[in-house]
C-alpha positions as a LaTeX table, in Angstrom:
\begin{tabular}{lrrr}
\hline
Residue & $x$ (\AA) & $y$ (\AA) & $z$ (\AA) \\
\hline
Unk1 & 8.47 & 12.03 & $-15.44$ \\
Unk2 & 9.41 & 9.41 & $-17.92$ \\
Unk3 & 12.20 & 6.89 & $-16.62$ \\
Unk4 & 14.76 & 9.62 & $-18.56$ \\
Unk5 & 13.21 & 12.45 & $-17.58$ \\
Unk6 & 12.83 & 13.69 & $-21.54$ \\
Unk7 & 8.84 & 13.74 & $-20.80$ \\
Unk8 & 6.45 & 15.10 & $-18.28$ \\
Unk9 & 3.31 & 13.17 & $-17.63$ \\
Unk10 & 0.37 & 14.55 & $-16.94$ \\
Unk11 & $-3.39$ & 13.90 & $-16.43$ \\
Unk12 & $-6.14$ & 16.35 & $-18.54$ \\
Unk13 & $-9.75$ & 16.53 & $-19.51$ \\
Unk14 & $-9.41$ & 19.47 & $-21.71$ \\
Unk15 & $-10.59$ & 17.09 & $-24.77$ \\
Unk16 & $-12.37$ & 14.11 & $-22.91$ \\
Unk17 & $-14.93$ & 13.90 & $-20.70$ \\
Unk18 & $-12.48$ & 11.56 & $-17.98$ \\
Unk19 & $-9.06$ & 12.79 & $-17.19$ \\
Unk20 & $-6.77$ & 10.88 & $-19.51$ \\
Unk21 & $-2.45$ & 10.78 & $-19.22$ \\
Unk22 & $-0.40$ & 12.26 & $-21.79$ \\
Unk23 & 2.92 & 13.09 & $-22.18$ \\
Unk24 & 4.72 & 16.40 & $-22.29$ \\
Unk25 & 8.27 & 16.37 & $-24.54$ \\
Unk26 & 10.72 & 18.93 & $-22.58$ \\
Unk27 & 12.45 & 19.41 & $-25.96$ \\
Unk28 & 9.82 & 19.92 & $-28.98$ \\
Unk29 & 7.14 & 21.09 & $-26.36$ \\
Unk30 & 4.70 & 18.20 & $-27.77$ \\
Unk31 & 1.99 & 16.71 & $-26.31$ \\
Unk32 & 1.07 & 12.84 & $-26.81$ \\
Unk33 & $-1.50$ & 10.81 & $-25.22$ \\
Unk34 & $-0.04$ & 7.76 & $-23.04$ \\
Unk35 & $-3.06$ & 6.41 & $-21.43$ \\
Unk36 & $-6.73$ & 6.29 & $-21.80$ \\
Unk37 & $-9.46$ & 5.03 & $-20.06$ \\
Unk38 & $-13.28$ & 5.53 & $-19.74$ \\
Unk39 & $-12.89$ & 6.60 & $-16.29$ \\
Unk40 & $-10.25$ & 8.88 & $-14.31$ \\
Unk41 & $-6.79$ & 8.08 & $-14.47$ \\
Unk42 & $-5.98$ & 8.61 & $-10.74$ \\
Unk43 & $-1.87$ & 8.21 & $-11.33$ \\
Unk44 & 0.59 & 6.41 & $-13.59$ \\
Unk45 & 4.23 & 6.28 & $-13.15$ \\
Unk46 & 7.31 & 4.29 & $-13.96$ \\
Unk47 & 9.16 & 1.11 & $-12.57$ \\
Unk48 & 13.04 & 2.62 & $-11.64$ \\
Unk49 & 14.42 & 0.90 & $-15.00$ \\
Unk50 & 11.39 & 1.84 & $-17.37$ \\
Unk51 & 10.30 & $-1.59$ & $-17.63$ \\
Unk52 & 7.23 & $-1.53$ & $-16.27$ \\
Unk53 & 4.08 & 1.22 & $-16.04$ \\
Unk54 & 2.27 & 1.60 & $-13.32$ \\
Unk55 & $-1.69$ & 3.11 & $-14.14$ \\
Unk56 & $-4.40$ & 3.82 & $-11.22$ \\
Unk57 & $-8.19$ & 4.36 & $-12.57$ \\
Unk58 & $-11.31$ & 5.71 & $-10.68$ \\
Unk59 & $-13.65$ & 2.95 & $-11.91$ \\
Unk60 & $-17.20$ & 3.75 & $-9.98$ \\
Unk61 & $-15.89$ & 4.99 & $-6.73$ \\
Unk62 & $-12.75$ & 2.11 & $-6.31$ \\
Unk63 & $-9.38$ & 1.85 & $-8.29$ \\
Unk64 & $-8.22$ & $-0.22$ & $-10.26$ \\
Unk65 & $-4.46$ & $-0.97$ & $-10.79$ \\
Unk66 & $-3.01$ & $-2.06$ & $-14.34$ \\
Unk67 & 1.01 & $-3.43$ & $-14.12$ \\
Unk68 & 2.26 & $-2.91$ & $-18.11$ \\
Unk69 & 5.25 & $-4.01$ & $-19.48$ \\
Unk70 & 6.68 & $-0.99$ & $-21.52$ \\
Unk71 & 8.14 & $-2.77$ & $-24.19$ \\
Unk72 & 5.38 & $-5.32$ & $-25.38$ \\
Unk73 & 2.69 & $-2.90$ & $-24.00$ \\
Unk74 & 0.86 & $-5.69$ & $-22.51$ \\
Unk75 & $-0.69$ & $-6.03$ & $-19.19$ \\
Unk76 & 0.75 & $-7.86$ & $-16.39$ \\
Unk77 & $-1.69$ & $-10.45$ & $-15.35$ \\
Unk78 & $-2.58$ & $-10.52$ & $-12.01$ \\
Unk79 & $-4.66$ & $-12.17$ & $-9.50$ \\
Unk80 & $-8.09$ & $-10.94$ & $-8.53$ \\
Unk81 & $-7.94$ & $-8.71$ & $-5.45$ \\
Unk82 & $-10.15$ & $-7.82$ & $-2.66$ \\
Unk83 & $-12.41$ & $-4.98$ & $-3.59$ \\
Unk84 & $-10.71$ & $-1.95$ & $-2.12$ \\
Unk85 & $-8.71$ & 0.95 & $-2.79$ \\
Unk86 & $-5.05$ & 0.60 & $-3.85$ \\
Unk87 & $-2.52$ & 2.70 & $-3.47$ \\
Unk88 & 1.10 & 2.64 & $-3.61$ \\
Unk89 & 2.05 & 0.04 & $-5.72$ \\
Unk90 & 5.84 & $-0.36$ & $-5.31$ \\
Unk91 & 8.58 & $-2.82$ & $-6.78$ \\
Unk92 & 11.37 & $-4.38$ & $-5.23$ \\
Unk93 & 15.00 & $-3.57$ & $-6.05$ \\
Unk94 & 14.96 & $-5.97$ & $-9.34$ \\
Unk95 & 11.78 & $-5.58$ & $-10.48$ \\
Unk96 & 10.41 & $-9.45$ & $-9.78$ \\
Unk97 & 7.93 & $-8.41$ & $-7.28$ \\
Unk98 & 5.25 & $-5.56$ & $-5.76$ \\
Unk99 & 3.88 & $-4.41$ & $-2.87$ \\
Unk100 & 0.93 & $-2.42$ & $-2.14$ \\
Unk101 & $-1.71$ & $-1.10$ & $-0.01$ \\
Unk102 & $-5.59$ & $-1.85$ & $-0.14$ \\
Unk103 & $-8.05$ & $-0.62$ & 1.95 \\
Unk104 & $-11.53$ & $-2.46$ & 2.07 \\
Unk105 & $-14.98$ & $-1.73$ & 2.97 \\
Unk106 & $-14.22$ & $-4.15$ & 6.04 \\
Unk107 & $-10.71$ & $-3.72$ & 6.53 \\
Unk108 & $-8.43$ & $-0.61$ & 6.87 \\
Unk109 & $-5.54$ & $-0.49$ & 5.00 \\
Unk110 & $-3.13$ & $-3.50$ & 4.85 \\
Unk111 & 0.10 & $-3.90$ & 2.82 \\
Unk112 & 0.08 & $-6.82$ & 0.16 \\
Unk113 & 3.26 & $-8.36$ & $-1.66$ \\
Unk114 & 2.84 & $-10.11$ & $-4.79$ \\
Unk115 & 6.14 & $-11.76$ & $-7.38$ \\
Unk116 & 5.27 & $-11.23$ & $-10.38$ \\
Unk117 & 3.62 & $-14.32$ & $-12.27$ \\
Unk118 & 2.38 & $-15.79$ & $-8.85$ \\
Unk119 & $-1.00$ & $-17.12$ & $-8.80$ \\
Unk120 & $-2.03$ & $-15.39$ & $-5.28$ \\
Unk121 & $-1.00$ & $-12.40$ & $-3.41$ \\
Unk122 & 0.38 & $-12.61$ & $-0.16$ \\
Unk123 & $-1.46$ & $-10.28$ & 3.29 \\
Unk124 & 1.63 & $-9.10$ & 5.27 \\
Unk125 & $-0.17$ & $-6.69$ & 7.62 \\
Unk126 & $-3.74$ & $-6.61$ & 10.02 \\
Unk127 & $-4.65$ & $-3.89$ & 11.23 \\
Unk128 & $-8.03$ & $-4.34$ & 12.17 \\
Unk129 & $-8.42$ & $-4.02$ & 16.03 \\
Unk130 & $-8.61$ & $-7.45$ & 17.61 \\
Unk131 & $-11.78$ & $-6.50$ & 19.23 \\
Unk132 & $-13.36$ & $-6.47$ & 15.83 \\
Unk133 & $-14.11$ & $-9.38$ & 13.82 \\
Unk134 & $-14.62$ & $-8.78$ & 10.16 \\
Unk135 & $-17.29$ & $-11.07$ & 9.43 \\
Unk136 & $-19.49$ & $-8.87$ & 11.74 \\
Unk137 & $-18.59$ & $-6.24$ & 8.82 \\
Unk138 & $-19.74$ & $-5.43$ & 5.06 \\
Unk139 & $-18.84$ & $-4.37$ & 2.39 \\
Unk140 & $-20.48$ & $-2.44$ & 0.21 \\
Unk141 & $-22.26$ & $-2.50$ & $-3.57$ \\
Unk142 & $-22.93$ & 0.27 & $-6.37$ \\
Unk143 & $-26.13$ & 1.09 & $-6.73$ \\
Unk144 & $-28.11$ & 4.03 & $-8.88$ \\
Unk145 & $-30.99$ & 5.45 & $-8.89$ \\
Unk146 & $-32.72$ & 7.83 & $-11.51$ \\
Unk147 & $-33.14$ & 11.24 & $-10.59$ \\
Unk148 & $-36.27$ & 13.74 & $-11.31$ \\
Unk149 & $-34.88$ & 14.47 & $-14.88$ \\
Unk150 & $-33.47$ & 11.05 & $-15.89$ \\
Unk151 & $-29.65$ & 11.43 & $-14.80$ \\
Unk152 & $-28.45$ & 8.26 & $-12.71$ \\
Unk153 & $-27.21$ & 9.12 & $-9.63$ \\
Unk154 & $-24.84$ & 6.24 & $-8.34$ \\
Unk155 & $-23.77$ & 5.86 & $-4.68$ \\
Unk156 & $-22.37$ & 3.11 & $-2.37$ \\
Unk157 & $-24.79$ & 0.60 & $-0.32$ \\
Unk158 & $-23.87$ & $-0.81$ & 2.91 \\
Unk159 & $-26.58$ & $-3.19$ & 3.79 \\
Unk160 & $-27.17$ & $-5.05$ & 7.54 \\
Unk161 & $-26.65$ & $-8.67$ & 6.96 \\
Unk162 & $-29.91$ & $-9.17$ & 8.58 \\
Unk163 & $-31.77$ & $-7.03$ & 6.37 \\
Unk164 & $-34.04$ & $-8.58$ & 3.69 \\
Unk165 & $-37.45$ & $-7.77$ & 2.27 \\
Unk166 & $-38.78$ & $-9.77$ & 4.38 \\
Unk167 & $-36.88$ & $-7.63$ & 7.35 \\
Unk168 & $-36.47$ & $-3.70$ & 6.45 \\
Unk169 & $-34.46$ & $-1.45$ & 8.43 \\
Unk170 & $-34.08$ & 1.83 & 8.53 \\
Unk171 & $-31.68$ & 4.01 & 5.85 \\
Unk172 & $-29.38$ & 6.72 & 6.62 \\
Unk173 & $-27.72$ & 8.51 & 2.99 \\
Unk174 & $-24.44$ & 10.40 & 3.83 \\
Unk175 & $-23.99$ & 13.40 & 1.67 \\
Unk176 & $-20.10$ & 13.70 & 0.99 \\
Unk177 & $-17.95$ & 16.72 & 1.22 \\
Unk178 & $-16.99$ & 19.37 & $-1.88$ \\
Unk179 & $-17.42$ & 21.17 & $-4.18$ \\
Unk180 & $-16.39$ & 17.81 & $-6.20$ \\
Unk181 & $-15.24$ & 14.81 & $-4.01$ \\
Unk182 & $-16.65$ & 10.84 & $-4.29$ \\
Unk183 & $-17.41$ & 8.47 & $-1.91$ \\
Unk184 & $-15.59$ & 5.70 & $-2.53$ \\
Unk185 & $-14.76$ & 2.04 & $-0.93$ \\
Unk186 & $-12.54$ & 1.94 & 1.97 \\
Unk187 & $-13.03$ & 1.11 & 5.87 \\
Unk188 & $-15.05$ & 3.96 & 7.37 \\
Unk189 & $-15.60$ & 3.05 & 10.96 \\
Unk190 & $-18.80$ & 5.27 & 11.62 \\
Unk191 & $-20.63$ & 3.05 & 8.65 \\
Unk192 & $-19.52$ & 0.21 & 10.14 \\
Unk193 & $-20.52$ & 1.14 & 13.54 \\
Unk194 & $-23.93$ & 2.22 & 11.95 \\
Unk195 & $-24.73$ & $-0.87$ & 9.69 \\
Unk196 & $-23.57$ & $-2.96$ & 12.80 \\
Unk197 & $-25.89$ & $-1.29$ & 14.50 \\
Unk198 & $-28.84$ & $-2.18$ & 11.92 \\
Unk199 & $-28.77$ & 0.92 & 10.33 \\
Unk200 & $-28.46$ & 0.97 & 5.72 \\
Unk201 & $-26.36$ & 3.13 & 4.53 \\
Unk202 & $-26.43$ & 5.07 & 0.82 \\
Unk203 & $-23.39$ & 6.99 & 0.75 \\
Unk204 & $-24.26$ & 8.83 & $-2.18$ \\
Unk205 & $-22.90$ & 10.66 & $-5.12$ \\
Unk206 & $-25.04$ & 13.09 & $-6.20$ \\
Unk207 & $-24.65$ & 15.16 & $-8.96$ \\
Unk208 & $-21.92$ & 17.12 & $-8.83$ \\
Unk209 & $-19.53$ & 14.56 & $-7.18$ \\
Unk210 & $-16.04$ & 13.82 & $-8.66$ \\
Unk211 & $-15.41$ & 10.39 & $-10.77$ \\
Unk212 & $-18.09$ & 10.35 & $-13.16$ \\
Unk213 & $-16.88$ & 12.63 & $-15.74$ \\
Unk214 & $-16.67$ & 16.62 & $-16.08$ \\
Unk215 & $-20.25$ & 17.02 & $-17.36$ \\
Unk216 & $-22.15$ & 15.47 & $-13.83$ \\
Unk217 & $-19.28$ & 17.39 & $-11.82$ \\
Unk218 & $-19.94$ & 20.60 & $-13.54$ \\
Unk219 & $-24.03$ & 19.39 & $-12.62$ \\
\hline
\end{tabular}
């Protein structure tokens, strides 16, 4: 809901190809679009005052997290962060500061704090095992391919730091879950294990997949 609860917001594709957020007005019964993006809007919601909106996208297979003040409808600037998945973006009692989590390709998820303005966020948790050490791990890029009839298929490569030309090794593709679904980033400990191991992996999203618009899901 809006900060007072006049408005319901809510995410459709009924006129887009990506889910966009609009707003529902309990009291004319109108519909107005609040955000839009060129991906999936995974979530948006308020700041306990209003002040600030909170917007999650599903930008090829990892979110991305946009902080706007309401009133100027500018974006908080923030630091770069480690690729990953974030979720649960949270501010403190007055509104100066955030905290979040982020799972990585080589990390599970770890809570962040950041104040508003600063120049760096701060780590507050580890929770990778001790017997691990994450330079032994990888993380992972997009890459496509083009399929029999043209249509890129895009998917998630986890390459063995020794690999090379020079030095193939074999590839395993995983073949997510459905109907719909995405790999994504985020610490899976069987790729790990495997790409440790000396094993590529293409964690694919074929056609059909979730994140890439309604026309390749509906493929």
């Amino acid at each position: 809901f809006s900060p007072d609860s006049s408005k319901l917001v809510y995410g459709s594709n009924a006129d887009t190809e990506f889910t966009q957020a609009y707003s529902y007005d309990l009291a004319s019964a109108e519909s107005e679009l609040v955000y839009s993006s060129e991906w999936d809007i995974m979530y948006l919601y308020y700041s306990d005052s209003g002040k600030y909106q909170v917007v999650g996208t599903n930008e090829d297979a990892q979110t991305n997290v946009v902080v706007m003040d309401t009133n100027s409808k500018k974006a908080i600037e923030m630091p770069e962060l480690p690729k990953g998945d974030v979720q649960r973006v949270r501010f403190n009692k007055d509104e100066s500061a955030i905290s979040f989590l982020l799972n990585a390709d080589s990390a599970p998820s770890n809570l962040y704090y950041y104040e508003l303005g600063a120049s760096s966020v701060t780590k507050l948790s580890d929770n990778l095992s001790e017997k691990l050490s994450s330079e032994f791990l990888v993380e992972s890029t997009v890459e496509r391919f083009e399929s029999f009839d043209g249509l890129e298929i895009p998917g998630l490569l986890y390459k063995p730091h020794q690999a090379s030309a020079q030095k193939p090794v074999a590839a395993i593709v995983l073949v997510h879950g459905g109907p719909g679904g995405q790999a994504r980033k985020g610490y899976d400990p069987l790729i790990q294990h495997l790409v440790n191991n000396g094993y590529a992996i293409f964690d694919v999203n074929n056609r059909g997949s979730s994140g890439y618009g309604k026309t390749f899901f509906h493929l």
